[in-house]
C-alpha positions as CSV (number, residue, x, y, z in Angstrom):
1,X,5.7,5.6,12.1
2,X,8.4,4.6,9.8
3,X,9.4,6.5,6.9
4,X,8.8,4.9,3.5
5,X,11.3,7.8,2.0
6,X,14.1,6.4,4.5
7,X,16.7,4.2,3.2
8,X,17.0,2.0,6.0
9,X,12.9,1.8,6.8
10,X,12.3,0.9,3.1
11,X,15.0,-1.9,3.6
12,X,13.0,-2.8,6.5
13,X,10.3,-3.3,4.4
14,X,12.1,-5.4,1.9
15,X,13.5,-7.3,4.8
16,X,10.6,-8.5,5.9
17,X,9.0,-8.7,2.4
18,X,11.9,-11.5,1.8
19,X,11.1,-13.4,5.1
20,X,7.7,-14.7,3.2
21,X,7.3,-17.3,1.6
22,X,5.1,-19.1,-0.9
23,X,2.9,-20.8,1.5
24,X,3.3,-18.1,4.3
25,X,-0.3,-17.9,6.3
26,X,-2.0,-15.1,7.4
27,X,-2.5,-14.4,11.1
28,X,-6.1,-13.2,9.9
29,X,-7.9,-12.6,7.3
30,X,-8.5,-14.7,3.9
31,X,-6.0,-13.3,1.5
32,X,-3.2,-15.9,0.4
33,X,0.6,-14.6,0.6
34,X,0.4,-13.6,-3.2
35,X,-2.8,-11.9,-3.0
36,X,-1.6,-9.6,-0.2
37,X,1.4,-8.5,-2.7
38,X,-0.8,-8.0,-5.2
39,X,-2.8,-6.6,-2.8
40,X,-0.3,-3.9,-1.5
41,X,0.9,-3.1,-5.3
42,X,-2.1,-1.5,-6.5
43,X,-1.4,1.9,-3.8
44,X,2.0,2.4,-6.0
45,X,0.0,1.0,-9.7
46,X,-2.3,4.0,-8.3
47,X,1.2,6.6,-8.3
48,X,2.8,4.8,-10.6
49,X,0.8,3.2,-13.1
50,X,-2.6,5.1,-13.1
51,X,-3.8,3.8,-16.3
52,X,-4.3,0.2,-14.7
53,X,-7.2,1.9,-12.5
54,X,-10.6,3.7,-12.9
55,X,-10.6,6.9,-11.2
56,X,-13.4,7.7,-8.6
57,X,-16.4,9.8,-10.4
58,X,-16.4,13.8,-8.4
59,X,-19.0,12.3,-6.0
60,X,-17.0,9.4,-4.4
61,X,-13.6,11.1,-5.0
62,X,-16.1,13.5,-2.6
63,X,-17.0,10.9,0.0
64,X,-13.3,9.4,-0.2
65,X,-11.8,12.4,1.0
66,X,-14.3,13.6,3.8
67,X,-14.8,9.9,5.1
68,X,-11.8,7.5,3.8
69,X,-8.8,10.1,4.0
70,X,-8.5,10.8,7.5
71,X,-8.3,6.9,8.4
72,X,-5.8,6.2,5.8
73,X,-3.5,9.4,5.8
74,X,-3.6,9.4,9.6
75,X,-1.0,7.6,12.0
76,X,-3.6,5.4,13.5
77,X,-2.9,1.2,12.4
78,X,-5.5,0.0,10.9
79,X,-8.1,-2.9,12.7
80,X,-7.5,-5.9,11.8
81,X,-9.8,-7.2,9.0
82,X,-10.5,-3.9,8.0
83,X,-12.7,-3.2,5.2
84,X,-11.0,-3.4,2.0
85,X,-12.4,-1.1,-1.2
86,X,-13.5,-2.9,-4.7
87,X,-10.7,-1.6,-6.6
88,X,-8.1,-3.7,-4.0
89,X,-9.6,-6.6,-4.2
90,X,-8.0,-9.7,-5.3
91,X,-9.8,-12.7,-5.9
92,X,-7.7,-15.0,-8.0
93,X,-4.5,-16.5,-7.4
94,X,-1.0,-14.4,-8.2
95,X,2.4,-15.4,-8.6
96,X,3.8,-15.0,-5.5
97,X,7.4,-14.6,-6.9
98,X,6.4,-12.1,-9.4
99,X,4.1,-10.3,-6.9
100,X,7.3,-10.3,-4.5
101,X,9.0,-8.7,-7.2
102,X,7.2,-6.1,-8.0
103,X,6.0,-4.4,-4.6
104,X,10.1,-4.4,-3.8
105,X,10.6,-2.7,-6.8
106,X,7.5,0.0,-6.1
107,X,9.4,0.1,-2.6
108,X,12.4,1.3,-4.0
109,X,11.3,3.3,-6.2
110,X,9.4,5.6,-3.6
111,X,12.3,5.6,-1.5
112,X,14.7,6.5,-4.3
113,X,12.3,9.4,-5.8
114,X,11.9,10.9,-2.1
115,X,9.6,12.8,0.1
116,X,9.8,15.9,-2.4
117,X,8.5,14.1,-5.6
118,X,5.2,13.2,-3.5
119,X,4.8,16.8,-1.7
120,X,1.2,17.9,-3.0
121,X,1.6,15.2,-5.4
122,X,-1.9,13.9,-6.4
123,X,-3.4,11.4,-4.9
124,X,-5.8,9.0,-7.2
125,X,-8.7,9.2,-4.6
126,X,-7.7,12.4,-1.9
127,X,-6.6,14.7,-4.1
128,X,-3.2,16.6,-3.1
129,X,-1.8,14.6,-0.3
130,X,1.5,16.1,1.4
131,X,4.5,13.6,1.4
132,X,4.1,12.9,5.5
133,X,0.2,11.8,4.2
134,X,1.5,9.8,1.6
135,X,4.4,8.2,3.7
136,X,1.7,7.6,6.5
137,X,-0.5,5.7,4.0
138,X,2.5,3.7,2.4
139,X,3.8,2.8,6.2
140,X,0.7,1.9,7.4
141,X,0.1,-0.3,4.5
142,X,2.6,-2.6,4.4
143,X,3.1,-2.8,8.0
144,X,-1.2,-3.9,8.3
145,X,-0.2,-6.9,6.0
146,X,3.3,-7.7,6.7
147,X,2.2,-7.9,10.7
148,X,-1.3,-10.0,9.7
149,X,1.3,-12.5,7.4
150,X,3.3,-12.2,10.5
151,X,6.6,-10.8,9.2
């Protein structure tokens, strides 16, 4: 699994952010190339900008961590066409150049702050994640929707 607190992996990611395009198609799925950057922001708005989001209520912050947070803190790739929660959702249109932008920028950030800013940081929905959990849900991620818009 890559490491999303790596220099050279988070340029990976960039790298392959920058090979899409505006009318890139996915491999599967229905999300358009700006949804799926929208998409992938909301993990970091989560970390980064909490106040955008509702936070679960005790009894599905409950079920999230018992059911949700072994598949998505684990190593395992996600299936394809996975199912998506409500809260990551998008169903309009995005601009794909702003999007872009901003899930780079979340990148970087995440790299620059390091593994130790996110050891038993809080996680919106699993409580205290340790950084490996968080870089394992980061990695895994991006590389789901990089590989279904085939970068």
């Amino acid at each position: 699994m890559e490491n999303v607190f790596d220099p050279k992996d988070a340029q990976n990611y960039i790298n392959r952010i920058n090979n899409l395009v505006e009318d890139t198609h996915g491999l599967w799925g229905r999300m358009t190339v700006d949804q799926m950057l929208a998409h992938c922001c909301i993990t970091y708005e989560m970390v980064y900008e909490p106040e955008k989001h509702k936070k679960p209520g005790s009894i599905a912050k409950f079920i999230l961590k018992q059911f949700v947070k072994p598949k998505v803190v684990s190593e395992k790739a996600y299936s394809r066409d996975s199912p998506t929660a409500p809260q990551f959702l998008i169903t309009s249109r995005r601009n794909f150049h702003d999007e872009k932008k901003r899930l780079i920028g979340f990148i970087q950030k995440t790299q620059q702050l390091g593994s130790e800013a996110f050891e038993g940081k809080e996680s919106f929905s699993f409580g205290k994640l340790k950084s490996h959990e968080w870089n394992n849900m980061f990695a895994k991620h991006l590389n789901h929707h990089l590989s279904q818009f085939g970068v």
